[in-house]
N, C-alpha and C positions, 0 to 999 in steps of 0.2 A: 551479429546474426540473431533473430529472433527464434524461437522454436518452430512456428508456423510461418516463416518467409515462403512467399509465394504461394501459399494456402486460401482460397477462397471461404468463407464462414457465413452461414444464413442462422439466422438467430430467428428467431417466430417472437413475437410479444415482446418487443425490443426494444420501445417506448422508452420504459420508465422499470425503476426497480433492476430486479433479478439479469431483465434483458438485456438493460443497458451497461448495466456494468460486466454482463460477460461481453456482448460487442466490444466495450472499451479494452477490457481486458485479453481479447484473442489481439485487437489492433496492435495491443502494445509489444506482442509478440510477431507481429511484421503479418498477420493477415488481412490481406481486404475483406469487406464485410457488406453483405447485405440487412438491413434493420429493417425491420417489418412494426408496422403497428395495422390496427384495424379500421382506424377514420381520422387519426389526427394526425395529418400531414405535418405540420409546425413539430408537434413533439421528433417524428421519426426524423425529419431533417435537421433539428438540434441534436439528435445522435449521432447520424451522419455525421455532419461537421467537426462534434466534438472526436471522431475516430480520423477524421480526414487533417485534424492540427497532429496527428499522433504520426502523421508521413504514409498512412494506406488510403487505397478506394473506399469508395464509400457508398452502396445506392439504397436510397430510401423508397419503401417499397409500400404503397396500404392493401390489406388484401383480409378478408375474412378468413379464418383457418376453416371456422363451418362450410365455407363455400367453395366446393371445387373449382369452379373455373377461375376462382380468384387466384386460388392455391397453384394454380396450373400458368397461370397467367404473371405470377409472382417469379416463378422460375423460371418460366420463358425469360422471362426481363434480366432475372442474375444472368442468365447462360449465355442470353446475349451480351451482356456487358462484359461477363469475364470469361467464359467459355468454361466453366466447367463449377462444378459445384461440391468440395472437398467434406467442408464439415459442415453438418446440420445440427442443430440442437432447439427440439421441438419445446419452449418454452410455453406458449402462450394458453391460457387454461382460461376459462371462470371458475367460479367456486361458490353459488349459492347456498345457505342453506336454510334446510325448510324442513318441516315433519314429512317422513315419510309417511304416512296418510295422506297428508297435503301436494306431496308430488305428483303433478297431473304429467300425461303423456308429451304434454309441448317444454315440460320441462326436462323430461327426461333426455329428449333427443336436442333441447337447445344443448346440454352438459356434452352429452357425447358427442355431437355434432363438432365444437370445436376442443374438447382433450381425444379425444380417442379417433375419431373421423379425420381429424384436420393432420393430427400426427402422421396418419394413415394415406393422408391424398400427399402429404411433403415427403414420406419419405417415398413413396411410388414415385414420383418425378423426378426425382432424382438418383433413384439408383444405379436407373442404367449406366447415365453416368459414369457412376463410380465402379461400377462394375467395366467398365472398357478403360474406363484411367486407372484399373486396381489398386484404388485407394478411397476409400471412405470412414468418416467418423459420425457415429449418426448417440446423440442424446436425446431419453426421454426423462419428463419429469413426474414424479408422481408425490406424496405426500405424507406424512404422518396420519392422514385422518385413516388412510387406504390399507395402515400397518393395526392401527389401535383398534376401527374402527367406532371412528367418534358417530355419537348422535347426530339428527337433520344432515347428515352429509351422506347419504345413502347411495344415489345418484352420481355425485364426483367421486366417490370410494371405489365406485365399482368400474368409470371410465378410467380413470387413475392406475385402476391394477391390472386391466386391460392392458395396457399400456408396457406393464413389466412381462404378461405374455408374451406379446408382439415382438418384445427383446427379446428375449431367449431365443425364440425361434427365428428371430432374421440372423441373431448373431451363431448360430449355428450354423445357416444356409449359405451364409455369404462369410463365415472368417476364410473359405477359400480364396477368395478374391480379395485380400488384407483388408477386409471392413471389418469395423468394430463398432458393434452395437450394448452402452451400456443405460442405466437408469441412473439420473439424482432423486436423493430424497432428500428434502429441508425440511428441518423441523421448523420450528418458530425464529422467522426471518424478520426483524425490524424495517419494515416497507411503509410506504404509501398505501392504505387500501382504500379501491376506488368507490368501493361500495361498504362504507361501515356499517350497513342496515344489518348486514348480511350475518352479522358476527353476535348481533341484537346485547348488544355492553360489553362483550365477551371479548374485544380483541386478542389477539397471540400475546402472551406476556413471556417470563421468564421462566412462571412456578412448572415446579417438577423437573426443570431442566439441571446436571448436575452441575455444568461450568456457571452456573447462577448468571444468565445473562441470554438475550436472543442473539439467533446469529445475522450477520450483516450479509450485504447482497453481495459486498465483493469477496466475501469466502465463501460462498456458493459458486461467484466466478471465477474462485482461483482452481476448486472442484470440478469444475468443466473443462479449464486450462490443462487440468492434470489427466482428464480423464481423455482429452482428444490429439494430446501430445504425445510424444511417443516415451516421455517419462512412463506410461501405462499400458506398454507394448502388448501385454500378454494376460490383459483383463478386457476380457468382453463378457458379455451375456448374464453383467454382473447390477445391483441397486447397492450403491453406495450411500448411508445414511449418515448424511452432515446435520447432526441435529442435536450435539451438545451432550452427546451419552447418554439420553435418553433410551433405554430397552426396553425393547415389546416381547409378551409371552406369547 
């Protein structure tokens, strides 16, 4: 028996990295899964597949997190395929960065649009749900830049910690009806990044970190495994920071 048998799981930014190894990782614990990416068909459906060799459903979804009707249209599709929609774990982010000086207003609302807006329309769609099945598990992601706050990240810092608002207060609203709303925070994740422009030489490395190493995606997804099972019964409304013992003042 796996922890989440019979659990349905929608994962947002599900592609590659962080996403796919928590999909792979709820599957391995006997839940079907919804994979979402935003335009590459092929990637979401090698996730699929690679969750559907593992003995679960599987449906590959594209849908922009910026775009409500996508969002909306996303979960029409899980709700019809499996009829209800358990765990959500609002994954998918950009993460430009740029002087703030140089943040014009089309950048501001691209950031927010899909980390704070996108979180915002998935978990709307799905509560009710969970609120008549009295059972939900709902993950947001937010970041080290949004604890330290780093330079040129002014914009994701500030949708990012948004985001730990939105927790608190849903997971207040709704621990009556057994939903649990908490945050992950990764520090420095050893990924694929799609846009190395963005980091300008700087990639995430190891320095500062104390365990002397970055962390991998699949301990981030073993942190979502923990956080949405019931290994974690009596922690909501909480940001658990996976980030190698790193402390912020």
């Amino acid at each position: 028996m796996g922890k989440l048998d019979g659990k349905v799981a929608l994962v947002t930014g599900s592609g590659r990295n962080i996403g796919r190894a928590t999909v792979l990782k709820l599957a391995t614990e006997g839940a079907n899964v919804v994979v979402n990416a935003r335009s590459n068909q092929a990637e979401a459906e090698a996730v699929a597949q690679e969750a559907r060799d593992l003995g679960v459903k599987a449906l590959p979804v594209l849908a922009d997190m910026g775009q409500r009707d996508q969002v909306e249209r996303m979960v029409s599709q899980a709700m019809a395929e499996f009829g209800k929609v358990d765990i959500l774990i609002n994954n998918a982010a950009i993460r430009p960065h740029k002087p703030f000086t140089e943040v014009t207003v089309e950048d501001w609302e691209a950031v927010r649009s899909v980390v704070l807006d996108g979180a915002f329309y998935c978990t709307l769609a799905v509560i009710h749900s969970m609120v008549e099945n009295q059972y939900g598990r709902i993950l947001f992601f937010t970041g080290e830049g949004a604890f330290v706050g780093a330079a040129r990240r002014a914009h994701v810092s500030a949708a990012k910690m948004g985001l730990v608002g939105l927790a608190r207060s849903l997971a207040s609203e709704f621990a009556p009806h057994n939903i649990r709303v908490n945050v992950v925070s990764p520090g420095s994740i050893d990924t694929t990044r799609a846009n190395p422009e963005w980091y300008q030489g700087r990639a995430p490395n190891a320095q500062g970190i104390p365990l002397q190493r970055q962390g991998t995606s699949e301990e981030i997804a073993a942190t979502c495994l923990f956080l949405v099972s019931d290994d974690s019964g009596f922690i909501t409304g909480q940001t658990i920071h996976a980030n190698g013992g790193v402390a912020y003042h």
